[in-house]
C-alpha positions in Angstrom: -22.6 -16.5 -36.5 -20.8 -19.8 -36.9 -19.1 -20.6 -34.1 -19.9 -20.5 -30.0 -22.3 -22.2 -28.1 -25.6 -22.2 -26.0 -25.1 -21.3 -22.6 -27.4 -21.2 -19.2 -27.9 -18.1 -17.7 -28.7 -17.9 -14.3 -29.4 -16.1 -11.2 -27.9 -16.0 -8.7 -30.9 -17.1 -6.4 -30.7 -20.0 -9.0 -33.6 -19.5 -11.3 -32.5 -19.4 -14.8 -33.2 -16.5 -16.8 -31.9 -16.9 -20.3 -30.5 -19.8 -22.8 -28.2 -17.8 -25.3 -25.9 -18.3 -28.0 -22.9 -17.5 -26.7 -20.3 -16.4 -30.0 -16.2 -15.9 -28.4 -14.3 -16.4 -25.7 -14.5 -14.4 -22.0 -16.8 -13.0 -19.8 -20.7 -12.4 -20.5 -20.2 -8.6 -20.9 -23.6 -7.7 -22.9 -26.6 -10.1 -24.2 -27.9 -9.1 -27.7 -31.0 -9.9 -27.2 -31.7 -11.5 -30.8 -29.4 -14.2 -29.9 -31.3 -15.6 -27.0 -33.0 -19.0 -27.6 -35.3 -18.7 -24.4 -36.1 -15.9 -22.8 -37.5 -16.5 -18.9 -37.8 -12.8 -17.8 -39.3 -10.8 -21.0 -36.9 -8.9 -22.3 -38.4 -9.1 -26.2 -40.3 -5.8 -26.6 -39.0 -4.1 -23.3 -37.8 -0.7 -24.2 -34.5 1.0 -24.3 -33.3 2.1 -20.2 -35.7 -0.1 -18.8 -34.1 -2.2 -16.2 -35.6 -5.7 -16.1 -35.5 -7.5 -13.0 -35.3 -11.6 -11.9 -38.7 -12.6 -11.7 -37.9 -15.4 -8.4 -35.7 -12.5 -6.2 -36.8 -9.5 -8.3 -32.9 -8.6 -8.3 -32.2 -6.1 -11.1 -30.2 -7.6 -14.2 -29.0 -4.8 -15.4 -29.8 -1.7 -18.1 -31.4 -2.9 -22.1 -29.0 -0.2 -24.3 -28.5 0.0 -27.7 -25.6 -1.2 -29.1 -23.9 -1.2 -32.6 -27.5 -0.6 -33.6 -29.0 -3.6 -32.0 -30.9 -4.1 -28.1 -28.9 -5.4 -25.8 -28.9 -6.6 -22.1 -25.5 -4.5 -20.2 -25.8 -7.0 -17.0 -24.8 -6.6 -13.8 -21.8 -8.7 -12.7 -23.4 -9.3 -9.2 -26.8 -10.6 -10.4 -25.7 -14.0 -12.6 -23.7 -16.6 -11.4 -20.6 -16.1 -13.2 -20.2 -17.4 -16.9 -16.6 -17.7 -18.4 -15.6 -19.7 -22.5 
């Protein structure tokens, strides 16, 4: 990755979750979870279909799939405050 940037992810209760490398423009679709730089909830080592949850609201984030080959966060719109490059 060359380009993109490090974004704050955050709940919306306000606790913040995740600090990822953000690569392209729009929404925050699917997190890869390789690219995050901190990781407040524990998603490394989490299996696949397990739905982690915000650890200050315990609202669910959404579903860890894998995709192109690699584990990645599908979130729920409704559960971050919304994130747009």
């Amino acid at each position: 990755m060359r380009t993109g940037k490090i974004i704050e992810i955050k709940c919306k209760c306000g606790f913040l979750l995740f600090r990822y490398f953000k690569a392209g423009k729009g929404r925050l679709i699917k997190l890869m979870i390789s690219r995050l730089s901190e990781d407040n909830v524990g998603l490394k080592g989490l299996p696949t279909f397990s739905r982690p949850a915000c650890p200050a609201c315990q609202k669910e984030l959404g579903i860890i799939m894998m995709i192109h080959g690699e584990a990645a966060l599908k979130l729920n719109q409704g559960s971050i405050v919304g994130i747009r490059i």
